[in-house]
C-alpha positions as CSV (number, residue, x, y, z in Angstrom):
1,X,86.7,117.8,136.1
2,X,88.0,118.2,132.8
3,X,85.9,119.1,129.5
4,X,85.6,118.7,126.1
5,X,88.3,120.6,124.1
6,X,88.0,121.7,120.4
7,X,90.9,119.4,118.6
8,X,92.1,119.3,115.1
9,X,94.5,116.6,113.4
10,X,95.3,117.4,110.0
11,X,98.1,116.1,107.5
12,X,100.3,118.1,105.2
13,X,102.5,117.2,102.7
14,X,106.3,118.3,102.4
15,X,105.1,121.6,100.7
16,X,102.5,122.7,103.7
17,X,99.4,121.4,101.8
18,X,96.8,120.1,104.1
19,X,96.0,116.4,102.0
20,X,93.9,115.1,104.9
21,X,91.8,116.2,108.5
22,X,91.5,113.2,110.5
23,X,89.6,114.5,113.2
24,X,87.6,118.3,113.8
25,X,85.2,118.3,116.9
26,X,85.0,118.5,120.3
27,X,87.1,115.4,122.0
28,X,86.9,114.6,125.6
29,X,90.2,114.9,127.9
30,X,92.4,111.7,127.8
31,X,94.1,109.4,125.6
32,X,92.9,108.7,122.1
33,X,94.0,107.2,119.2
34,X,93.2,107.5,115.4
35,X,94.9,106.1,111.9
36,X,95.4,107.2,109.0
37,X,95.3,105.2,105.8
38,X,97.0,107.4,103.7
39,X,94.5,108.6,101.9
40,X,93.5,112.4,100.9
41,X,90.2,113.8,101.9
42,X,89.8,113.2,98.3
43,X,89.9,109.5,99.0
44,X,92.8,109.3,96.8
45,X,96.0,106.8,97.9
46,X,99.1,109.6,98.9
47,X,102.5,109.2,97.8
48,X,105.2,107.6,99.8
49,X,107.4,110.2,101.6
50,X,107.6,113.2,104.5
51,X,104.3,114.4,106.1
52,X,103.9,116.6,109.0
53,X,100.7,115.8,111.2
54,X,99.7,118.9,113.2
55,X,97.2,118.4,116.5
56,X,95.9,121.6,117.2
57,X,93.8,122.2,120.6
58,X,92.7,125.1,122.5
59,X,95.7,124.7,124.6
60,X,98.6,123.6,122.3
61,X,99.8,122.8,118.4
62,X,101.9,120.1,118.2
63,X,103.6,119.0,114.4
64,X,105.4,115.7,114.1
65,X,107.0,114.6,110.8
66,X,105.9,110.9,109.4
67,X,107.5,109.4,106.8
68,X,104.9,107.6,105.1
69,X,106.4,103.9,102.9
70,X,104.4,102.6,99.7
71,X,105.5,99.2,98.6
């Protein structure tokens, strides 16, 4: 059986600063899903544009580029 694995999300903006962790904590194995807002961990709104979110997990990091739209 699988267990619990340490995972980190965090978003960075287009100059590598970390503006929000969406998740820290021990997650069990499988699908999950989680949203982000677009808010700092300030609670501020982000600009529009390029963000990298970055899961990291005891067996793999993983960065995808968002491009986030403000109307």
């Amino acid at each position: 059986p699988e267990e619990d694995a340490p995972v980190t999300l965090e978003i960075f903006d287009a100059q590598g600063r970390r503006v929000r962790t969406l998740a820290r904590g021990l997650f069990p194995a499988g699908d999950h899903e989680l949203r982000w807002n677009g808010q700092t961990d300030a609670g501020l709104q982000g600009a529009g544009g390029v963000y990298f979110v970055r899961l990291s997990s005891s067996q793999e990091t993983r960065t995808l580029r968002v491009v986030q739209l403000r109307h």
